[in-house]
C-alpha positions as CSV (number, residue, x, y, z in Angstrom):
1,X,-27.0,-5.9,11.4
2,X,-23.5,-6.2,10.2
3,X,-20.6,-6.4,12.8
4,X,-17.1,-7.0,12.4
5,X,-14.8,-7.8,16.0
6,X,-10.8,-7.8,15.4
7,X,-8.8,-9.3,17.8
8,X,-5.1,-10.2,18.3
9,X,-3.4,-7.2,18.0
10,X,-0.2,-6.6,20.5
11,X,3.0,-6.1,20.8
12,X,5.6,-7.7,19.2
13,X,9.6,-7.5,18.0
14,X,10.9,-7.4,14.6
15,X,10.6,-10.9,13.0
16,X,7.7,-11.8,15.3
17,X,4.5,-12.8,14.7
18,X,0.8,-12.2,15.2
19,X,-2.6,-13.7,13.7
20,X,-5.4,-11.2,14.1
21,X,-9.0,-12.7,13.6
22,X,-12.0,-11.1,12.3
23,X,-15.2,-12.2,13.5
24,X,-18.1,-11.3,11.5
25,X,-22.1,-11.6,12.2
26,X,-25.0,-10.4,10.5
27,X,-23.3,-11.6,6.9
28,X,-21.6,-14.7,5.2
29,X,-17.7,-14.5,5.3
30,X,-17.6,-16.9,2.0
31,X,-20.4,-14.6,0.2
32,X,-18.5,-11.7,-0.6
33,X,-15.2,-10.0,-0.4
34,X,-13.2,-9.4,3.3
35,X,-10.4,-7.2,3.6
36,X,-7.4,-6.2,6.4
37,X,-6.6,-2.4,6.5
38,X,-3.9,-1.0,8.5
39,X,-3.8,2.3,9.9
40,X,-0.6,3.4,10.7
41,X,0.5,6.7,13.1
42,X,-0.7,10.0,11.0
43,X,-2.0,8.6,7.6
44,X,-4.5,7.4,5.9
45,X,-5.9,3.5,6.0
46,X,-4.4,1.2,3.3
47,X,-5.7,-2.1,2.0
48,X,-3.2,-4.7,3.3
49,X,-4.5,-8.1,1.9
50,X,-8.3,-9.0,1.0
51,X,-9.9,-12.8,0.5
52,X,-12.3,-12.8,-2.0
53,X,-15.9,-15.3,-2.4
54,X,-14.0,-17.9,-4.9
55,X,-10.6,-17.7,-2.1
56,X,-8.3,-16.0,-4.3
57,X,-6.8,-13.5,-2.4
58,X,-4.8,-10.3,-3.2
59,X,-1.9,-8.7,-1.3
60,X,-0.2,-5.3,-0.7
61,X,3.3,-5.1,-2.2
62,X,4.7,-4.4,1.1
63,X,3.4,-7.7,3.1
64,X,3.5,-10.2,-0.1
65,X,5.2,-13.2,1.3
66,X,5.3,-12.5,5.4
67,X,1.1,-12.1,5.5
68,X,-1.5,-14.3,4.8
69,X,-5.3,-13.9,4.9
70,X,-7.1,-16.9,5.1
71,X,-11.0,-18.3,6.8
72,X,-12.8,-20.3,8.7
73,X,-16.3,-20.6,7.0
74,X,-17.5,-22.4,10.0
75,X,-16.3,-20.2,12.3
76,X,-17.7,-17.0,9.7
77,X,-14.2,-15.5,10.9
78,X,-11.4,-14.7,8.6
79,X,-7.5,-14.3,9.5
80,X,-4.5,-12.1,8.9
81,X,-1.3,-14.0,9.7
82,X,1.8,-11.8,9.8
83,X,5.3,-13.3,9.9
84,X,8.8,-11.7,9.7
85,X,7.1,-8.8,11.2
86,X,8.4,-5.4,10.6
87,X,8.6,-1.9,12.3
88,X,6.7,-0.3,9.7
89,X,3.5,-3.0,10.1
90,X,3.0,-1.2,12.9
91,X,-0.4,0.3,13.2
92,X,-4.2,-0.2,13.8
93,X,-5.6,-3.3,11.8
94,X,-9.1,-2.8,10.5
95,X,-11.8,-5.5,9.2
96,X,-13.3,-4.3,6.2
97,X,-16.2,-5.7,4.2
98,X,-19.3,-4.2,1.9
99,X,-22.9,-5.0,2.4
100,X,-25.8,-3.5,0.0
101,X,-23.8,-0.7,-1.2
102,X,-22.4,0.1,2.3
103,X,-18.7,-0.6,3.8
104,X,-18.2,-2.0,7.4
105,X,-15.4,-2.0,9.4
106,X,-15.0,-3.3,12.7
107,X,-13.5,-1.4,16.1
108,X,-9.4,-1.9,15.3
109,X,-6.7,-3.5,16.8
110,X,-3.4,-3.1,17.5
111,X,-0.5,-3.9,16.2
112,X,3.2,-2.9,17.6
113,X,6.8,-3.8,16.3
114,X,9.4,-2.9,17.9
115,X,13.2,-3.2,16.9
């Protein structure tokens, strides 16, 4: 059974930081591809920054440079460190990975800049 636990979220002011972890179980973090949504207030989850198998990784135009997505194999837990943190990153951060043909995401957390 596939499970994905997000933690880390809170509240922060502009040019803050957070890192929000993403535990997984039930599959290999270094096997496949992990990814970091964000949900903001009244729209639609977006694709923030994903690390893939071989560790290249792949940003969103709007965090390139102040995010970075990284893991711990040993810990089967992968990271979404967010610098110079802005008012519009705010929003619910989802885990996000696929497993036999089906997409698993984990419970949310929270993430709130204010000016």
């Amino acid at each position: 059974q596939v499970q994905l636990v997000e933690s880390g979220g809170g509240l922060v002011q502009a040019g803050g930081s957070l890192r929000l972890s993403c535990v997984a179980s039930g599959i290999t973090v270094t096997d496949r591809t992990v990814g970091w949504y964000r949900q903001a207030p009244g729209k639609e989850r977006n694709l923030v920054a994903e690390i893939r198998s071989n560790r290249d990784t792949f940003y969103d135009a709007s965090v390139k440079g102040r995010f970075t997505i990284s893991r711990d194999n040993a810990k089967n837990t992968v990271y979404l460190q967010m610098n110079s943190q802005e008012p519009e990153d705010t929003g619910i951060f989802f885990c996000n990975t696929w497993q036999a043909g089906a997409g698993h995401w984990g419970q949310g957390t929270q993430d709130a800049v204010s000016l």
